[in-house]
N, C-alpha and C positions, 0 to 999 in steps of 0.2 A: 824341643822336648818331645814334642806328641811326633815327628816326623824320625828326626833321629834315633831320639829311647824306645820308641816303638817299632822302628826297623832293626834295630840290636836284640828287644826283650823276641820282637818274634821271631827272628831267628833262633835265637835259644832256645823257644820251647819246638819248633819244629825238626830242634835238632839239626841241620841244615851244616853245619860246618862239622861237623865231627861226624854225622852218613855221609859227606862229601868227601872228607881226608878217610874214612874207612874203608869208601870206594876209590879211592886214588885218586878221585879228583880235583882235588886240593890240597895245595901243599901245606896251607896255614894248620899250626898243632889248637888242637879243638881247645887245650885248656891258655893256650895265648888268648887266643878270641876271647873266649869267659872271661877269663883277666880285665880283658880291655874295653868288655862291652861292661863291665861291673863297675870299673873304674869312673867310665864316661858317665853311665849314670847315676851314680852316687854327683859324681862332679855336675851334672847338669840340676841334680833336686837340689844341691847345696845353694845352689845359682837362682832356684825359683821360691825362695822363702817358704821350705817344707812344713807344716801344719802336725802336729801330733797325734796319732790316733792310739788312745789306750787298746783299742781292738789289736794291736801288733802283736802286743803277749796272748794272746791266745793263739795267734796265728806260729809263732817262733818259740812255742812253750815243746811239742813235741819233737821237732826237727834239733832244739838243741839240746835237749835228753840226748835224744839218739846220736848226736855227733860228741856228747861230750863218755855217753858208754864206747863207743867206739874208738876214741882217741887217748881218753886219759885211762877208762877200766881196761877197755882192752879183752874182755872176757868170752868173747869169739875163739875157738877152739878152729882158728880158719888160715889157711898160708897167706892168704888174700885180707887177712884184715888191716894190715897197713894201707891200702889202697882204698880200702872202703871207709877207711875215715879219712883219706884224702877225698873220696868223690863227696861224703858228705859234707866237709868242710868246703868243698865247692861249692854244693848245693847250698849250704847257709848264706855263702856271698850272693848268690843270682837271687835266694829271696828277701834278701836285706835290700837289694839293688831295687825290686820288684815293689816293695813296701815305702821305700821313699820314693820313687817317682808314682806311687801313687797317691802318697803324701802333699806331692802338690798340686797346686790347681789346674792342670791338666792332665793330672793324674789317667783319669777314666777315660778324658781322649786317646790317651796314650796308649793303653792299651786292647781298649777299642781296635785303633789299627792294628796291633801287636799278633787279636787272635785272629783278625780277616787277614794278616799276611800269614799267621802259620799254615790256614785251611788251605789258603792259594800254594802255597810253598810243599805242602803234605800231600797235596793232592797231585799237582804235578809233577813231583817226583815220583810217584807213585806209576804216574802214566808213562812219564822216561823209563822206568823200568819195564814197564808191560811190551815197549816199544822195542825194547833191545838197545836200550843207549847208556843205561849203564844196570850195575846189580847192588844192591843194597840190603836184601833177605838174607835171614839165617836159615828159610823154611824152603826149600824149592816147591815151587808150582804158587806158593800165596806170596803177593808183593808187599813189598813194606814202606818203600819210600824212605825215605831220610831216618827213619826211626830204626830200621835194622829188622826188627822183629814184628811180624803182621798182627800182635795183638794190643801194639802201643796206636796205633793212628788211628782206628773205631775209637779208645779212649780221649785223643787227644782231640780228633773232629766235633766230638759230642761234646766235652767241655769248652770249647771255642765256641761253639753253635750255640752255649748257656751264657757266655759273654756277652753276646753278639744281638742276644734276644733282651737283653736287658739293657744294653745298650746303643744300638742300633736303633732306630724308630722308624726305619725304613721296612715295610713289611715286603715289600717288592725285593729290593736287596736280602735281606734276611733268605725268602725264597729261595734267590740263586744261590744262597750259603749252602744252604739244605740240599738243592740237588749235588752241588758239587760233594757235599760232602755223602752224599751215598753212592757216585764214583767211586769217593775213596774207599768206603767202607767194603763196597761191592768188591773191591781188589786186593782186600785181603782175605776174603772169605770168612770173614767173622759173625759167628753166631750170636752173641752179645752181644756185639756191636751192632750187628741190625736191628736186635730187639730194641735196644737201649734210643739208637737212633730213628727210630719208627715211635716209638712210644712219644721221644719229643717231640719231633714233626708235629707229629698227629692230632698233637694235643693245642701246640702254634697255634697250626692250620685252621684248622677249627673255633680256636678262639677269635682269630681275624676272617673266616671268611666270610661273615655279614657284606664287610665294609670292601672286600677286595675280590667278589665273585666273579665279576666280568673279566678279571686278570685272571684267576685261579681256571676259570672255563678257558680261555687261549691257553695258557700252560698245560693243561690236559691232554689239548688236542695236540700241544709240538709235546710235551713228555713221554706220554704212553708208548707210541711208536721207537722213542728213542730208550727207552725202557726195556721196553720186547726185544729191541737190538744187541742191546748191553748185555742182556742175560742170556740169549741165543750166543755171542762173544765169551762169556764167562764158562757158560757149558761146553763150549767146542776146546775152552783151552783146558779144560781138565780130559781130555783126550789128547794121547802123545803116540800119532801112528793107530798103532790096533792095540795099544795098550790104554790102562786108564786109572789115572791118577787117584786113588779110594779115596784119601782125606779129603781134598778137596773135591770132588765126585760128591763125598757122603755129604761134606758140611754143602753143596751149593742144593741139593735134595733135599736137606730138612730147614733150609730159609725157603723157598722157594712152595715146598708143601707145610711149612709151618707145624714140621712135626715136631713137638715139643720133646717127645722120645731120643729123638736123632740131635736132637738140639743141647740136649745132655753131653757130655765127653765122660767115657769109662775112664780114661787114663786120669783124669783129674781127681777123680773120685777117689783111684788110689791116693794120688799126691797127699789129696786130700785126709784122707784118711793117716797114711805116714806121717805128715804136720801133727797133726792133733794127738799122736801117740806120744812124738817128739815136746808139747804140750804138756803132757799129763808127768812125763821126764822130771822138767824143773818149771812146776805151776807156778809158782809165786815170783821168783825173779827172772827165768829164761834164762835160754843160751847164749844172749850176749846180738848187740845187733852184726848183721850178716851173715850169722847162718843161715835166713832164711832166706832161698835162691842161689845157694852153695850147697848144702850137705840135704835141706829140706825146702819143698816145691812146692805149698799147699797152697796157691792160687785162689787163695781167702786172704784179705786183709784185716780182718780181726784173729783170723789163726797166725797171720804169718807176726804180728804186732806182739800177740801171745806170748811166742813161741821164742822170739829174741828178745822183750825186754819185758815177761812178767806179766803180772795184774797190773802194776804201775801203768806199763805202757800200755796196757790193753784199755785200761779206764782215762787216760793221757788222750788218746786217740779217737775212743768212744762219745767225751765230754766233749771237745771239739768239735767234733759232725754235728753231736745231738744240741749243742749249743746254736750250729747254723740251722738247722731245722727248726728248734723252735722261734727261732727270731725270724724267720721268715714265714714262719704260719703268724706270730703276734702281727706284725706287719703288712698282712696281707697279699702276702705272696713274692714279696720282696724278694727279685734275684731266683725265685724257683726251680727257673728251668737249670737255670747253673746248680744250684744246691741239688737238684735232681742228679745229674749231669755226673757230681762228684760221690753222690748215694751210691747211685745204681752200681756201680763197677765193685766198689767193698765187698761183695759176698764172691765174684768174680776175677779181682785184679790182686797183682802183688808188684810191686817195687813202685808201684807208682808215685808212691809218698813221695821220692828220690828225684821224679821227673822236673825240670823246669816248666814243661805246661801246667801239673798239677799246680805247684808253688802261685802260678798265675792266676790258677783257676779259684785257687781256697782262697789268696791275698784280695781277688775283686771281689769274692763274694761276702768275704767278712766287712771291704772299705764298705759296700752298699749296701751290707745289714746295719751294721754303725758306721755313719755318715760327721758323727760329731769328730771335729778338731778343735786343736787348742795351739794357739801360735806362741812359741816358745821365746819370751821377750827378756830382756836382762835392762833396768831399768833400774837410777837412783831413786832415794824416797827423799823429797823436796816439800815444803809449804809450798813453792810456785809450780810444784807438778800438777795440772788438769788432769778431768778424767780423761781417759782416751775411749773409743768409742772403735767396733768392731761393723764392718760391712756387712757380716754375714750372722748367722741367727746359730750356724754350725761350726762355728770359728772362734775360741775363749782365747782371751788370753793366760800363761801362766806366766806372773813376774816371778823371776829367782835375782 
């Protein structure tokens, strides 16, 4: 389970066979893999006496709206909507898949390794790219690594990194997640993603370094240097000859000077603004899901939610964050960094609902806001039936 379903779920979410067959490096078709890696683990939870968590339905309440407007309404005005309700009906299987192997008792192990292989796997494809060994961008000059696009791997390091802090207890390891993963970030040039990824470090950091100073002071002294490195490397490749690459030019100037000005994107701001006009269109029910990232670009997750499936889906999507936020304040802090993790991107991100990291990211953080299970038993009713008695305190049984 924990070795297997976790070298399956994380390749999924690192995307890792379908950037590999987009770059030609693989011949395997990316929705076989999915198939097969859904298949095993569905068949490996069946295997390990899966446990019930009422928490599913909140987690599979808005993913199957959106695939059942997409497949059975149909009210996309899109060429591309038969397809998008095949990728969402993919996407329902990988977090079905996702939700029972965390249903069992090695659940959180499992995907424990799950996001420390995506980071390793996100990150070094990233650097094979920088390297000239293969290409996998849609953007030239910013790398993307297995994900395609440079603004999916900032999201998908930082929700790993919320995994990882919550389950990990290793602050030493945790550490080397972190640096690796502002590699990654660093190599896409992302604006967000620094911030997003600074912001959680920082905050780690700090909370452990009482107990881990003497470590934090060595890593300072081999980081900084190799710091200063990295970004004299970053800077030199946004020059090409006597020419010079503006986007990435401008975006490594305003991380770098933390100018919050330059840290802004004008183009967004249209996008932005077209969504929400697109909005104002059809307020109450929306265009249907997959317009939005075909015909409209608003790079806001509560416009883009809007804007395909109504108020419904806007307060659908809403109730669910605002759900994990307050269970994790009642509980003191329970899973934060990840609830952060999957906050921060919303006013920033779009499609990511769709991703398999996300599915990962929301499915662990809802199992470890509600931790209670119920073991699904099928039992006669006898005078010589005993009570039965349960190991765990987070474990009911429900006879049917």
């Amino acid at each position: 389970m924990v070795w297997g379903c976790g070298t399956l779920l994380g390749l999924l979410a690192a995307d890792a066979v379908i950037g590999s067959y987009n770059a030609g490096l693989l011949p395997l078709k990316p929705v076989l893999f999915t198939l097969g890696a859904v298949a095993a683990c569905l068949g490996a939870t069946l295997l390990n006496k899966p446990r019930f968590a009422p928490v599913v339905f909140l987690v599979l309440a808005l993913p199957l709206v959106r695939t059942f407007d997409a497949i059975v309404l149909q009210r996309a005005a899109a060429s591309h909507a038969g397809q998008t309700g095949m990728d969402l009906l993919r996407m329902m299987l990988v977090l079905v898949a996702i939700l029972g192997v965390l249903s069992t008792e090695h659940g959180l192990r499992t995907v424990r390794w799950a996001a420390v292989l995506a980071i390793l796997l996100t990150v070094a494809s990233e650097l094979a790219e920088a390297a000239g060994l293969a290409k996998f961008t849609s953007i030239p000059g910013r790398y993307s690594g297995f994900n395609g696009h440079p603004n999916f791997p900032p999201v998908l390091l930082c929700e790993m990194l919320g995994i990882c802090f919550a389950l990990l207890p290793s602050f030493r390891l945790n550490f080397l997640l972190i640096c690796l993963s502002y590699v990654g970030v660093g190599l896409t040039y992302g604006r967000s993603g620094f911030v997003v990824l600074t912001l959680m470090s920082c905050l780690y950091i700090l909370k452990n370094a009482r107990r881990n100073l003497g470590f934090l002071l060595l890593c300072a002294a081999i980081a900084v240097p190799l710091a200063g490195a990295g970004v004299a490397i970053l800077q030199s490749s946004t020059q090409k000859g006597i020419t010079k690459d503006k986007n990435t030019a401008d975006r490594m100037e305003a991380i770098l000077n933390l100018d919050f000005e330059k840290l802004k994107s004008p183009e967004r701001a249209k996008d932005l603004a077209d969504g929400w006009e697109a909005v104002l269109q059809k307020p109450l029910l929306g265009h249907g899901t997959g317009m939005s990232g075909s015909r409209w670009v608003p790079h806001n997750e509560y416009v883009s939610l809007w804007l395909e499936m109504g108020i419904p889906g806007l307060l659908l999507f809403v109730g669910t964050l605002g759900a994990l936020v307050l269970r994790s304040v009642m509980t003191g802090g329970t899973a934060g960094y990840l609830v952060f993790a999957i906050m921060a991107y919303t006013p920033a991100g779009q499609g990511r609902i769709e991703m398999p990291h996300f599915c990962l990211a929301i499915s662990t953080a809802a199992m470890l806001l509600w931790p209670r299970r119920y073991l699904l038993v099928t039992r006669s009713a006898s005078k010589s039936s005993g009570p039965t008695t349960q190991g765990s305190s987070n474990h009911h049984p429900l006879v049917g």
